[in-house]
VOPAGU-2260 file (C-alpha; in pm, 1 decimal, decimal comma):
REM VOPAGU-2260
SITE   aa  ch    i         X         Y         Z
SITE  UNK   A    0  -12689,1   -6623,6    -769,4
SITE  UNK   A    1  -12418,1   -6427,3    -589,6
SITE  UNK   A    2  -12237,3   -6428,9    -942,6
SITE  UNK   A    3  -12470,2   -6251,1   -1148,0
SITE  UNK   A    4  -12385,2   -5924,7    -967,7
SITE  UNK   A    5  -12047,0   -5938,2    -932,4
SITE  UNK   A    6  -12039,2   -6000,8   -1323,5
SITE  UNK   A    7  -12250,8   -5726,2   -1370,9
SITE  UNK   A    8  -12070,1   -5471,8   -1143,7
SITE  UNK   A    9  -11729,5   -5576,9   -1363,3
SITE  UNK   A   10  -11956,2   -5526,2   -1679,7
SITE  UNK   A   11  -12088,3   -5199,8   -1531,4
SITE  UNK   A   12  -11703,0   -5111,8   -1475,8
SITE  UNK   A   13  -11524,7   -5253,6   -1849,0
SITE  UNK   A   14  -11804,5   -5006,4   -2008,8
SITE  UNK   A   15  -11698,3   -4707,9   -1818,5
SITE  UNK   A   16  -11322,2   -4777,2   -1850,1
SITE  UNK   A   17  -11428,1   -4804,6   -2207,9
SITE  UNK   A   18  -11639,5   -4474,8   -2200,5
SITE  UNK   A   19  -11354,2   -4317,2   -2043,1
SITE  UNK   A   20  -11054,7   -4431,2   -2269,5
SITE  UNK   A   21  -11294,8   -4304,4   -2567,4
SITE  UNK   A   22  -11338,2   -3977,9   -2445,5
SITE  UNK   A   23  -10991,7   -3876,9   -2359,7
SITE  UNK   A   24  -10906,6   -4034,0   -2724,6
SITE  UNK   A   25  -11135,4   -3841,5   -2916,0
SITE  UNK   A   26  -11061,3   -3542,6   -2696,0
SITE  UNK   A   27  -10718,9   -3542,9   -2778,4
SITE  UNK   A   28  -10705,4   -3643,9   -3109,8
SITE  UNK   A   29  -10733,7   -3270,0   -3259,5
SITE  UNK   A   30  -10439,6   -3178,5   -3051,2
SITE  UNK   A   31  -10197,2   -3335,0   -3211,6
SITE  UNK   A   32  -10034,5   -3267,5   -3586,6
SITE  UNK   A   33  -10090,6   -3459,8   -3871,9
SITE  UNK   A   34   -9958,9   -3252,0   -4167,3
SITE  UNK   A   35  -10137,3   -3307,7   -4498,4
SITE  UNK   A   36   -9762,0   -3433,4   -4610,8
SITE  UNK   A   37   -9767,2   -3718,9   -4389,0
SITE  UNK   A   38   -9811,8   -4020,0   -4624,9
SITE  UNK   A   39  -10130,5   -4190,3   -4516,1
SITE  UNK   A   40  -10285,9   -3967,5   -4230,3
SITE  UNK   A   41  -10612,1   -4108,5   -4218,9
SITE  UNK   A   42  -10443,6   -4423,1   -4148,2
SITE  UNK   A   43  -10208,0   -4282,8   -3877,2
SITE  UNK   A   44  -10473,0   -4117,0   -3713,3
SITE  UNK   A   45  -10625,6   -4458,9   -3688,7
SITE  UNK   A   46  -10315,8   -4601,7   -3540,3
SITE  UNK   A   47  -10232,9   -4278,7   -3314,0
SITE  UNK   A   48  -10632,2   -4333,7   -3199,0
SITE  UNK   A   49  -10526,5   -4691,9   -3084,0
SITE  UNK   A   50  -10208,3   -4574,4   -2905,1
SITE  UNK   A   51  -10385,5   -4331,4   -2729,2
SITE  UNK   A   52  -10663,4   -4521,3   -2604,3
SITE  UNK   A   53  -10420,6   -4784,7   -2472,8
SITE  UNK   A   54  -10222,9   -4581,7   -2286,6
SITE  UNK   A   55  -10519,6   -4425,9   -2153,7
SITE  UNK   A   56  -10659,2   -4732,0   -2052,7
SITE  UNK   A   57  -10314,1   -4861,7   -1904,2
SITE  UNK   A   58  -10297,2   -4515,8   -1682,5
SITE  UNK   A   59  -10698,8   -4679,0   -1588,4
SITE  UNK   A   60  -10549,6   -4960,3   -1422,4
SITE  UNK   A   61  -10258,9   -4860,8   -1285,0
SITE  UNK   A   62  -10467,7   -4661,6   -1102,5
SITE  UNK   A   63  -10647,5   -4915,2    -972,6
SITE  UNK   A   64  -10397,2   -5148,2    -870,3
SITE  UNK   A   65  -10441,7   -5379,1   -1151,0
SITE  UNK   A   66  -10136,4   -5322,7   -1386,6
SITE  UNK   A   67   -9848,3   -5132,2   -1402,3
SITE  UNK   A   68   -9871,9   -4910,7   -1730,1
SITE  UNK   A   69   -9632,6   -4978,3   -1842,6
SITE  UNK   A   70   -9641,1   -5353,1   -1862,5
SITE  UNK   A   71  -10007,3   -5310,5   -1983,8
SITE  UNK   A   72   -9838,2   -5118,2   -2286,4
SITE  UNK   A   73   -9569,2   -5390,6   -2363,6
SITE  UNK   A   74   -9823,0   -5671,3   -2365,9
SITE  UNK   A   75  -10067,2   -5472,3   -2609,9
SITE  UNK   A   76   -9811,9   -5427,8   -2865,9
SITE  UNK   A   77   -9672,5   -5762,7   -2843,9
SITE  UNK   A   78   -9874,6   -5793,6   -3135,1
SITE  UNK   A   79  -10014,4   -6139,3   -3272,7
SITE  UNK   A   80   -9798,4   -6462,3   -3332,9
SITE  UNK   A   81   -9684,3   -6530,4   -3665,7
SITE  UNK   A   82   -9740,3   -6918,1   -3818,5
SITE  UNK   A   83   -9479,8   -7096,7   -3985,4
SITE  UNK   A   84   -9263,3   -6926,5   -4257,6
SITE  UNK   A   85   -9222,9   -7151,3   -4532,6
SITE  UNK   A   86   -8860,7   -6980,8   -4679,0
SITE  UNK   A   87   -8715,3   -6923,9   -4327,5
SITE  UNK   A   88   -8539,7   -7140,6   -4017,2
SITE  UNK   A   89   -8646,0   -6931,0   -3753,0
SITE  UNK   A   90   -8521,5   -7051,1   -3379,8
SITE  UNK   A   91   -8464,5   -6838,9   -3066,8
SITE  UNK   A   92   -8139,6   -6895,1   -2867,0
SITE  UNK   A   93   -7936,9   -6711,1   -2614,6
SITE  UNK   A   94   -7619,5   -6569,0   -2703,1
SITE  UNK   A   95   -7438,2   -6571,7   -2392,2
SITE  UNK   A   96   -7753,7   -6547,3   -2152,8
SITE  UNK   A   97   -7927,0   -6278,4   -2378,7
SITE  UNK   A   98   -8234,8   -6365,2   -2572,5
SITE  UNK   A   99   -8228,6   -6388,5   -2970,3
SITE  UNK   A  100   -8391,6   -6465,9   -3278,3
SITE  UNK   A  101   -8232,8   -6624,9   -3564,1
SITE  UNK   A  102   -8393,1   -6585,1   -3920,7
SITE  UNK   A  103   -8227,2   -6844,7   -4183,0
SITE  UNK   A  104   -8333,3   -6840,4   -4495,2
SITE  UNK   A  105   -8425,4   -7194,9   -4622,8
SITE  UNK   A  106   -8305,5   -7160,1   -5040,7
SITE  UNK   A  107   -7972,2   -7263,9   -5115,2
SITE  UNK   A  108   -7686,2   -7017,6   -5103,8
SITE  UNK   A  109   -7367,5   -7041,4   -5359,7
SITE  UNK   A  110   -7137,8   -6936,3   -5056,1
SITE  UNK   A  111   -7162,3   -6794,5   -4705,4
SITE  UNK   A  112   -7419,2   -6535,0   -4674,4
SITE  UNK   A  113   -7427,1   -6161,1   -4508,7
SITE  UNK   A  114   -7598,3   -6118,3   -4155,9
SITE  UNK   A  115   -7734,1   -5834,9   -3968,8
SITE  UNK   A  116   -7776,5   -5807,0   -3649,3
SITE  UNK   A  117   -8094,4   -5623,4   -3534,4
SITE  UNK   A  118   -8174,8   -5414,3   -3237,6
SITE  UNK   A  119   -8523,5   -5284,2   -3195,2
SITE  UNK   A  120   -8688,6   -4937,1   -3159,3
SITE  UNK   A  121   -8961,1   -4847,6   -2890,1
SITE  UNK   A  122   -8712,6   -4576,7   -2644,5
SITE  UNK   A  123   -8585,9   -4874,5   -2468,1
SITE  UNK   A  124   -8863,4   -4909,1   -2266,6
SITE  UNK   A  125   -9092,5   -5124,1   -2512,5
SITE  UNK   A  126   -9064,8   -5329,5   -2782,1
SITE  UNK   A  127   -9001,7   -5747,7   -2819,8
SITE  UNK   A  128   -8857,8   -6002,2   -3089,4
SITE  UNK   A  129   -9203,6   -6040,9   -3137,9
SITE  UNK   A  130   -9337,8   -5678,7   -3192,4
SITE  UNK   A  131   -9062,9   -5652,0   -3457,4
SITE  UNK   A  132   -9109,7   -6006,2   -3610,3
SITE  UNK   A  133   -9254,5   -5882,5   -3932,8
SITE  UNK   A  134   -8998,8   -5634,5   -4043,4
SITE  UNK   A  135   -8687,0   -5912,1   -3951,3
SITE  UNK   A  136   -8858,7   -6194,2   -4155,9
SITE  UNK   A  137   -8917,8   -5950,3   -4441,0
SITE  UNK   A  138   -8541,1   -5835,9   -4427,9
SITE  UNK   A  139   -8422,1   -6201,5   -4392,7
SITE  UNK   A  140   -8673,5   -6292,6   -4692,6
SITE  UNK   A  141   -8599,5   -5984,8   -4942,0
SITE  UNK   A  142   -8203,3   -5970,1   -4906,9
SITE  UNK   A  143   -8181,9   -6365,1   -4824,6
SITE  UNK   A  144   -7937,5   -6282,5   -4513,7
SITE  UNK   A  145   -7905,5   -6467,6   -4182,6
SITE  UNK   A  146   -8099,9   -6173,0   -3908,8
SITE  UNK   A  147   -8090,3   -6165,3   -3582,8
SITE  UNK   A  148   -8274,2   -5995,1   -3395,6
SITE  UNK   A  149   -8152,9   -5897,0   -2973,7
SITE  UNK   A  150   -8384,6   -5924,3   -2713,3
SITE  UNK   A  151   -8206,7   -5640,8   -2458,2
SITE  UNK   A  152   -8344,2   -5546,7   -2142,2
SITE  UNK   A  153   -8545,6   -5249,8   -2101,1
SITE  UNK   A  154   -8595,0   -4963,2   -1943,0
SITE  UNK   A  155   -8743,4   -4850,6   -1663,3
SITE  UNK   A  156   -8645,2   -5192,5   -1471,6
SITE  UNK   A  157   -8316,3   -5210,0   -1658,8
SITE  UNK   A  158   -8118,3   -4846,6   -1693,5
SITE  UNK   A  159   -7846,0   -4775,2   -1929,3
SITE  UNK   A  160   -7637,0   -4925,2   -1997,0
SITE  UNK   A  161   -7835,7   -5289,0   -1972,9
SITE  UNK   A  162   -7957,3   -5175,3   -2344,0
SITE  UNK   A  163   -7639,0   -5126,8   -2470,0
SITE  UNK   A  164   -7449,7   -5417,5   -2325,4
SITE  UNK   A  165   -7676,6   -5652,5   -2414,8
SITE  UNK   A  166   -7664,2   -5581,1   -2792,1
SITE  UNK   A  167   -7272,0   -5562,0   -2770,2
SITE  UNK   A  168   -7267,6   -5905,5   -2606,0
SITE  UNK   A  169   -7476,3   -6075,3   -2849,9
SITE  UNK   A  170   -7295,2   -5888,6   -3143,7
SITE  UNK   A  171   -6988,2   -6034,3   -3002,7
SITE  UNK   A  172   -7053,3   -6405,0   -2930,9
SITE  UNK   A  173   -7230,3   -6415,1   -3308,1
SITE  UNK   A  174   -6926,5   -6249,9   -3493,7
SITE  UNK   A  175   -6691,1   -6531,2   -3304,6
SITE  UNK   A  176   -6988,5   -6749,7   -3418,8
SITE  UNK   A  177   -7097,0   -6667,4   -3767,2
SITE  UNK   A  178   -6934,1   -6945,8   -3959,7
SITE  UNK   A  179   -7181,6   -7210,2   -3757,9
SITE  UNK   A  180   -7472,5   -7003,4   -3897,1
SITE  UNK   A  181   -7319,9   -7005,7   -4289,4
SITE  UNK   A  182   -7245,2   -6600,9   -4217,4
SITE  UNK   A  183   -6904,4   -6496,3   -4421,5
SITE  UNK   A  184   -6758,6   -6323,4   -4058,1
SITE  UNK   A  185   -6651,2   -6027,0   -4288,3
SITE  UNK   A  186   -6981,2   -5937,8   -4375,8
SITE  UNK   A  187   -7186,0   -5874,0   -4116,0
SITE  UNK   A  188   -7396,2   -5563,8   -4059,3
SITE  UNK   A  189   -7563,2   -5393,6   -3691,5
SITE  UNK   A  190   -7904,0   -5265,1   -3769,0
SITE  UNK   A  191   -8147,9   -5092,7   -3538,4
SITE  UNK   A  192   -8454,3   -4828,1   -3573,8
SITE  UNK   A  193   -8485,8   -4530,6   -3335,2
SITE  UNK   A  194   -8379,6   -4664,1   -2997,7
SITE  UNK   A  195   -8233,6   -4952,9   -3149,8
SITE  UNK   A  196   -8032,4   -4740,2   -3438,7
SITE  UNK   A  197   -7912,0   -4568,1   -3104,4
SITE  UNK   A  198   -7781,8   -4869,7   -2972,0
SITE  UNK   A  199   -7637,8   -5011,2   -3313,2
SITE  UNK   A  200   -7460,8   -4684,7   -3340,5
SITE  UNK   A  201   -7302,9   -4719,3   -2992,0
SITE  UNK   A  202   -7191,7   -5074,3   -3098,8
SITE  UNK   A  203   -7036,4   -5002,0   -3360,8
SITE  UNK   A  204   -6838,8   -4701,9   -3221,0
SITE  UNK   A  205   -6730,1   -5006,7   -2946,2
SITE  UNK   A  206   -6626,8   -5236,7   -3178,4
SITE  UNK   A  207   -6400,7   -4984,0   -3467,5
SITE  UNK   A  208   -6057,3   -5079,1   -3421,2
SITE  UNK   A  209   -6082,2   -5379,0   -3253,1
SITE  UNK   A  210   -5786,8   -5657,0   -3351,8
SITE  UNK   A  211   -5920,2   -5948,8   -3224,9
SITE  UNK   A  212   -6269,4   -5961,8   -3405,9
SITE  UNK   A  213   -6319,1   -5897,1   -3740,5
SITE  UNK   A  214   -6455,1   -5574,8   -3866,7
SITE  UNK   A  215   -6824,1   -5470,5   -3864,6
SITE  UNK   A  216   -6882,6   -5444,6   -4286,3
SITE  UNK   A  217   -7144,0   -5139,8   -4224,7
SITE  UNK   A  218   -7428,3   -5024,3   -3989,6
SITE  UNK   A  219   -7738,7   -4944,7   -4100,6
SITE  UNK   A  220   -7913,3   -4631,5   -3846,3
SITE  UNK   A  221   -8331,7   -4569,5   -3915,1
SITE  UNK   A  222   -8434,5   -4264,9   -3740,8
SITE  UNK   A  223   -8179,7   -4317,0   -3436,5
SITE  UNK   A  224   -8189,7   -4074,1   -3173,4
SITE  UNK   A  225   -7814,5   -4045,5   -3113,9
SITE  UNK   A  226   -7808,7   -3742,2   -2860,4
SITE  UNK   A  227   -7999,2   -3626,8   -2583,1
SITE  UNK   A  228   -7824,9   -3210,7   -2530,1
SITE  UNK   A  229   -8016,6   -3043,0   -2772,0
SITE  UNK   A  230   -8413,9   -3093,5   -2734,0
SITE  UNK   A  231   -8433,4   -2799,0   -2935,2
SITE  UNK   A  232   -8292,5   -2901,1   -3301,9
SITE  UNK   A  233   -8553,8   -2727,3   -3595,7
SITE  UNK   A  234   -8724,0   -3093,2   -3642,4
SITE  UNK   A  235   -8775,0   -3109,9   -3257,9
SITE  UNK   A  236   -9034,1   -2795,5   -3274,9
SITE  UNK   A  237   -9128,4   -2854,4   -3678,7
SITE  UNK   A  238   -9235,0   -3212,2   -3581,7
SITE  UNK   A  239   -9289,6   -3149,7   -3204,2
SITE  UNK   A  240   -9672,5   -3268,8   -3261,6
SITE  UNK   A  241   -9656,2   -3561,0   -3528,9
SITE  UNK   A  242   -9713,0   -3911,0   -3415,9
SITE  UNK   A  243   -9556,1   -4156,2   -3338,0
SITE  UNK   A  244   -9315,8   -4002,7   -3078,7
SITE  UNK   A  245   -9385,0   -3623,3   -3007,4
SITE  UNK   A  246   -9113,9   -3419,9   -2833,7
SITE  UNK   A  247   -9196,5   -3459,5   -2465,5
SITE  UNK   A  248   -9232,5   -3835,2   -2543,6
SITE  UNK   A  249   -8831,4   -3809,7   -2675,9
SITE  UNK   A  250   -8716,2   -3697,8   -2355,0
SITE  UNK   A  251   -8935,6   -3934,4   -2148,2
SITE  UNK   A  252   -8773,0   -4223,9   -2309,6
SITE  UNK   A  253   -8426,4   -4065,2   -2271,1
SITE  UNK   A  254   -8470,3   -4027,4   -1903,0
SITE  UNK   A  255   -8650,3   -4350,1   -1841,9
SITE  UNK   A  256   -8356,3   -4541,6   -2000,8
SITE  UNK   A  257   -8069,0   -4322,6   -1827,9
SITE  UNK   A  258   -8212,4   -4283,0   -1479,1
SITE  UNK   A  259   -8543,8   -4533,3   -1442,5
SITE  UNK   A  260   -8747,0   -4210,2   -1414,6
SITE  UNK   A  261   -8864,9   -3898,4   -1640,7
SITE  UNK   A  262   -8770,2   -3670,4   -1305,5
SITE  UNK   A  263   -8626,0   -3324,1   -1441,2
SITE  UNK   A  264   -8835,9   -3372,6   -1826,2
SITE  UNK   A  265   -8899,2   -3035,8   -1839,8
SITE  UNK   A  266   -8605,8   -2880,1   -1769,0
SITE  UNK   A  267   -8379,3   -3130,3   -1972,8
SITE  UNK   A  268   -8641,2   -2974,1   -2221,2
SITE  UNK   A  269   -8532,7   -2634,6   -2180,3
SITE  UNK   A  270   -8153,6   -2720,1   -2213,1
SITE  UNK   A  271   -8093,6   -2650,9   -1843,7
SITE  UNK   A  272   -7946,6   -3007,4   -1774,4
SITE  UNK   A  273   -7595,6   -2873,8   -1957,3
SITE  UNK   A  274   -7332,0   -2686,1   -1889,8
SITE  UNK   A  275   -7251,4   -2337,3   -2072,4
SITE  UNK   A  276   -6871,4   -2439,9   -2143,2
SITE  UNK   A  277   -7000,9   -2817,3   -2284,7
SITE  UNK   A  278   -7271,1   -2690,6   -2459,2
SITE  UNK   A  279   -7018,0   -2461,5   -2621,2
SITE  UNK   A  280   -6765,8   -2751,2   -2686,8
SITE  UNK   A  281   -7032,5   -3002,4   -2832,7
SITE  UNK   A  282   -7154,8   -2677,2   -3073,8
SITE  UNK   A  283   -6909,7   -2854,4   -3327,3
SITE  UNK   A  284   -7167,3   -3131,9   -3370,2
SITE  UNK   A  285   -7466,5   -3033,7   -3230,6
SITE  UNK   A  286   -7600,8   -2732,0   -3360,7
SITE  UNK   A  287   -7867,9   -2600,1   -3609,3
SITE  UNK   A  288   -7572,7   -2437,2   -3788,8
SITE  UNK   A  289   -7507,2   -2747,2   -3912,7
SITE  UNK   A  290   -7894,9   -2878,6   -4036,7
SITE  UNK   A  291   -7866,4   -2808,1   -4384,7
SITE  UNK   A  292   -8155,0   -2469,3   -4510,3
SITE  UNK   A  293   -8383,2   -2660,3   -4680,0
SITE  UNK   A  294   -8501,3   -2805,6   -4353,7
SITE  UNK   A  295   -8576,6   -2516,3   -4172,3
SITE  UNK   A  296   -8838,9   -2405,5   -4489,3
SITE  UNK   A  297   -9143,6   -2521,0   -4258,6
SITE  UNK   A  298   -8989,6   -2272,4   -3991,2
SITE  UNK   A  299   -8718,2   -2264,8   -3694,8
SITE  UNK   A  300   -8796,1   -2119,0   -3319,1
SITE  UNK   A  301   -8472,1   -1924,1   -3173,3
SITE  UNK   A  302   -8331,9   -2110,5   -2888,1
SITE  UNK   A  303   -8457,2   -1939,7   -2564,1
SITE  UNK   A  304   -8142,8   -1900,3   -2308,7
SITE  UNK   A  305   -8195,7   -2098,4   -1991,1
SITE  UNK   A  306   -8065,1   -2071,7   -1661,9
SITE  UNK   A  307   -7781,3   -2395,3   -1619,4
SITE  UNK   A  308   -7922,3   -2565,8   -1310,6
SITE  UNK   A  309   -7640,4   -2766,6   -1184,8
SITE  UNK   A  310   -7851,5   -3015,2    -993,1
SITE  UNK   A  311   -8079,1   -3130,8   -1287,6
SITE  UNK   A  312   -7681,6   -3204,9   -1461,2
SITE  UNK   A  313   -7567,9   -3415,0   -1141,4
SITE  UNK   A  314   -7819,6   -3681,1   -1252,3
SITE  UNK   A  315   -7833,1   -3686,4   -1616,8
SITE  UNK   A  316   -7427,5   -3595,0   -1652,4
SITE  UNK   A  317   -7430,9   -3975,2   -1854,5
SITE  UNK   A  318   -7559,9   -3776,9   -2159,2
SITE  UNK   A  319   -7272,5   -3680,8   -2206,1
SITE  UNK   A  320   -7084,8   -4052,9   -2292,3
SITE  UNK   A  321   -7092,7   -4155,6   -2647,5
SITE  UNK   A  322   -7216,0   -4490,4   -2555,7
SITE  UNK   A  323   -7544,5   -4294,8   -2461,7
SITE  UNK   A  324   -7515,2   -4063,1   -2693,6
SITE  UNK   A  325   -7309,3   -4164,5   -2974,7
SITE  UNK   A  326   -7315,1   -3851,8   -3166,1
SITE  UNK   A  327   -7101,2   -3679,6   -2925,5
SITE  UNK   A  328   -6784,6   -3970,6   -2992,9
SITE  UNK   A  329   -6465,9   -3810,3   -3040,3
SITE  UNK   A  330   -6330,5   -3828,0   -3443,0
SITE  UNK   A  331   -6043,2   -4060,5   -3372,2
SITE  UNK   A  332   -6347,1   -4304,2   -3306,9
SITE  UNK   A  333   -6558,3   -4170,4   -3622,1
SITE  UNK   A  334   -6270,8   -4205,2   -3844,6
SITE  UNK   A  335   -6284,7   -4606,0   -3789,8
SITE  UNK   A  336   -6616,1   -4639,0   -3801,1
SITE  UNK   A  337   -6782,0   -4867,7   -4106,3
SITE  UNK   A  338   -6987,5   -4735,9   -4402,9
SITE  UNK   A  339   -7349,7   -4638,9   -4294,2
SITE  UNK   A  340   -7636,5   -4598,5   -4448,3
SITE  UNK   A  341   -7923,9   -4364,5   -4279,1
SITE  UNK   A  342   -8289,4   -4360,7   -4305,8
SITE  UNK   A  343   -8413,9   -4003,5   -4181,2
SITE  UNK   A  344   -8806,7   -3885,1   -4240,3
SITE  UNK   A  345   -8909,1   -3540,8   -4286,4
SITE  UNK   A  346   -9211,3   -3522,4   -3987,8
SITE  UNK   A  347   -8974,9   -3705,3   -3742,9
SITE  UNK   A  348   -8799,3   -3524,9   -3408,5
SITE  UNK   A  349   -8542,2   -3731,5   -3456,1
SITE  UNK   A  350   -8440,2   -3592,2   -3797,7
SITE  UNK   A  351   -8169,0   -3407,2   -3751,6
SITE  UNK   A  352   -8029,2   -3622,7   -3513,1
SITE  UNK   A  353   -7994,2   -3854,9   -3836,0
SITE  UNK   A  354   -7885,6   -3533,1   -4039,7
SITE  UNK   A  355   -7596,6   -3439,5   -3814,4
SITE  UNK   A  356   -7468,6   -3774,8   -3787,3
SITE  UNK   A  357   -7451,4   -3779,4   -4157,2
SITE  UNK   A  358   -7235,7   -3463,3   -4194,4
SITE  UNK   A  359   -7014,0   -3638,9   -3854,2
SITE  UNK   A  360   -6959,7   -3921,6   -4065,3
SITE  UNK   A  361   -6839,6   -3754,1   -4436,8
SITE  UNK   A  362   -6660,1   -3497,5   -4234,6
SITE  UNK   A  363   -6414,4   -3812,4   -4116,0
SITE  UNK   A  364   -6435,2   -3982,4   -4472,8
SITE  UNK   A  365   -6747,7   -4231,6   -4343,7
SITE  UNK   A  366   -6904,7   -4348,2   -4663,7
SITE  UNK   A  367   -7273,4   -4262,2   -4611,5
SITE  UNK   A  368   -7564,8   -4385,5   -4800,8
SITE  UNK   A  369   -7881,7   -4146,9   -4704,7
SITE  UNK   A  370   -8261,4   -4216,5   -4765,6
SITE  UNK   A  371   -8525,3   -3972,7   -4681,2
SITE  UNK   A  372   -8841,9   -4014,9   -4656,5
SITE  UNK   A  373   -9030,6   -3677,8   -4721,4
SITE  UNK   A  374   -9366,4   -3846,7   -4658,6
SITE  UNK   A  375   -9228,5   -4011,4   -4376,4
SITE  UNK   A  376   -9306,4   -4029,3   -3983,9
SITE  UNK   A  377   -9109,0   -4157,9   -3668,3
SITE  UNK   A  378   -9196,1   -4527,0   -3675,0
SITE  UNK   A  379   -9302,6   -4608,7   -4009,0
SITE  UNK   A  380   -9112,2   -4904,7   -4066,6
SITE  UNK   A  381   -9244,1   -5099,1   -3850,9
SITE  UNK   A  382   -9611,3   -5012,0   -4024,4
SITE  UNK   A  383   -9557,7   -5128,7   -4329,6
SITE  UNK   A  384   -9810,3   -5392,7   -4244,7
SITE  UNK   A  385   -9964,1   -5247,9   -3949,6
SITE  UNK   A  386  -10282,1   -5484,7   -3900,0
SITE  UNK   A  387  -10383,2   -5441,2   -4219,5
SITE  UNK   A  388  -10336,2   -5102,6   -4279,6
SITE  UNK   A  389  -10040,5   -5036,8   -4565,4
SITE  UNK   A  390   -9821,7   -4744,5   -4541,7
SITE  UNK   A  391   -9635,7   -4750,2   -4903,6
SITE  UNK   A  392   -9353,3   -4502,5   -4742,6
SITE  UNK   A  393   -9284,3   -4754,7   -4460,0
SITE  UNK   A  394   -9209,9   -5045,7   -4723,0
SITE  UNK   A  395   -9061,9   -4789,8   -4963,8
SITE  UNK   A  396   -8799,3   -4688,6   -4643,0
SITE  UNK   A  397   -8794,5   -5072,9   -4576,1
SITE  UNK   A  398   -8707,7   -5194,1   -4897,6
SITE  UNK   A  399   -8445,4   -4957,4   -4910,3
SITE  UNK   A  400   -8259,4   -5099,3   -4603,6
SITE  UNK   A  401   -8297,2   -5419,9   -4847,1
SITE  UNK   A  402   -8148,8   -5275,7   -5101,9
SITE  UNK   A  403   -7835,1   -5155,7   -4931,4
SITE  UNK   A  404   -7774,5   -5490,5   -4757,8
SITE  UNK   A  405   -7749,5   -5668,4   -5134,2
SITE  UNK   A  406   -7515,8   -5469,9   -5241,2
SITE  UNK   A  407   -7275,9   -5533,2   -4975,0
């Protein structure tokens, strides 16, 4: 009989962890921006009403000892586990001790067939093979190439550059590998969204030049973040509000992955984590100057002056290394650098992050294919098919990535 109170008291508790995660979801709901351009927003709010209450039921119990946030984050958006695809070989490996997913598709090819190599989003902190299974098989599917997709290590456990040298050591052992998977080796492409376009970026700026491997045929970047200077760009205070990543949440992932901690977020904010003479010198690429008019319509805040504190740029000085932040590589290394093709949406922080790296890339004769989605949201992608809901954009920006990779 001891039971039946215990059970109850745990009862008594799940309700008002559940009372609780409601509240502070339907509290904050109205604080956040959902323009009437956003394609679906009845649906997003739906989703951004899930987020929230997770995280506000992981901060529950990591207060009370039971689970690190965290980790209570990573398992909910693990997401469910797919069944058998009937036109795909689908296997995980390791590729030199790093975890990977192979997607083969089963139909008959006339020759060897193209292969990208995928890294996923989720600010290097979350995100699986599995959270991103979908969008790989429908890639794999649609443009009948061999995908792989990188398990890396994340953040806060594993700081930068763990991320970055996971995805170059997997991209390496598969390129000296691709003729045991049917891949022509002189067609294979690095692919990654947000995070992950960060990371394919900084692999690709690696690998340009390199003799003894053959050359990367093109990279394909969807929303990276490819800088971390300038929290300040017009998209970072147009879209400062929109789901699914919101300003503050940029630099939180930034720091997390650099440093294991978000320690100094508000002043990296500000802009005090750089110094005068290398925010002058960087000006060349990062700079509103160079977003082109028509995306400042919706408005653009002056940059407020802040005071340089030298001690917040002691422990976030690795900003500054293109392998972080790959916008900031020197030309020599542009110039080398394979075609691209960029997928940029309009209510997205990361916009002009995308934008600049465009003009970077034509500047040094990059061939650049460019989608925008002006419906589009940071993270739509991966919502094409998000538990039912449809988001026509995300499949629209999806099938576009498709697109590009048959024509190569």
């Amino acid at each position: 009989m001891a039971l039946l109170p215990a059970l109850l008291l745990l009862l008594l508790l799940g309700l008002a962890a559940l009372a609780a995660v409601l509240a502070v979801v339907l509290l904050s709901l109205p604080s956040y921006d959902i323009p009437p351009g956003v394609n679906q927003p009845a649906k997003l709010r739906l989703v951004l009403a899930v987020l929230l209450g997770t995280a506000a039921l992981g901060r529950i119990l990591e207060k009370t000892g039971l689970c690190n946030q965290i980790t209570f984050g990573r398992y909910v958006r693990q997401g469910r586990k797919l069944g058998v695809d009937p036109k795909l070989f689908i296997q995980d490996l390791q590729f030199n001790k790093v975890p990977v997913r192979v997607y083969q598709p089963k139909a008959t090819s006339d020759g060897r067939r193209r292969a990208l190599i995928f890294f996923h989003g989720g600010g290097w902190v979350f995100g699986s093979l599995d959270t991103y299974e979908k969008v790989c098989r429908y890639i794999s599917r649609e443009s009948r190439s061999v995908v792989v997709s990188v398990q890396y290590r994340l953040a806060p456990e594993h700081k930068y550059p763990a991320a970055y040298e996971d995805c170059l050591t997997a991209t390496i052992h598969f390129m000296k590998n691709a003729e045991h998977y049917g891949v022509d080796p002189a067609n294979i492409t690095v692919c990654g969204d947000s995070a992950g376009g960060n990371l394919a970026a900084a692999v690709s700026q690696t690998l340009a030049g390199r003799s003894d491997l053959p050359s990367l045929r093109a990279q394909v970047l969807i929303y990276p973040g490819l800088q971390a200077l300038d929290f300040n760009l017009p998209s970072y205070h147009q879209n400062r509000g929109v789901p699914l990543l919101f300003r503050e949440r940029a630099a939180f992932f930034a720091l997390q992955y650099l440093n294991g901690h978000a320690l100094h977020m508000q002043e990296v904010l500000e802009g005090s984590h750089i110094p005068p003479d290398m925010r002058l010198k960087y000006r060349k690429w990062v700079s509103p100057d160079h977003i082109p008019e028509k995306f400042k319509v919706r408005g653009v805040k002056p940059r407020k002056s802040t005071d340089f504190i030298a001690e917040v740029y002691e422990t976030v000085k690795r900003f500054c290394e293109p392998n972080l932040c790959p916008l900031l590589a020197e030309d020599a290394v542009i110039q080398q650098l394979p075609e691209c093709f960029i997928l940029t949406c309009e209510y997205d922080v990361l916009r002009d992050d995308g934008l600049l790296y465009k003009k970077r890339l034509e500047d040094n004769g990059v061939p650049v294919t460019w989608y925008h989605l002006e419906d589009g949201f940071h993270g739509i992608i991966s919502l094409y098919d998000y538990c039912g809901l449809s988001f026509p954009s995300g499949k629209r920006g999806l099938d576009s990535v498709v697109n590009f990779l048959k024509s190569l």
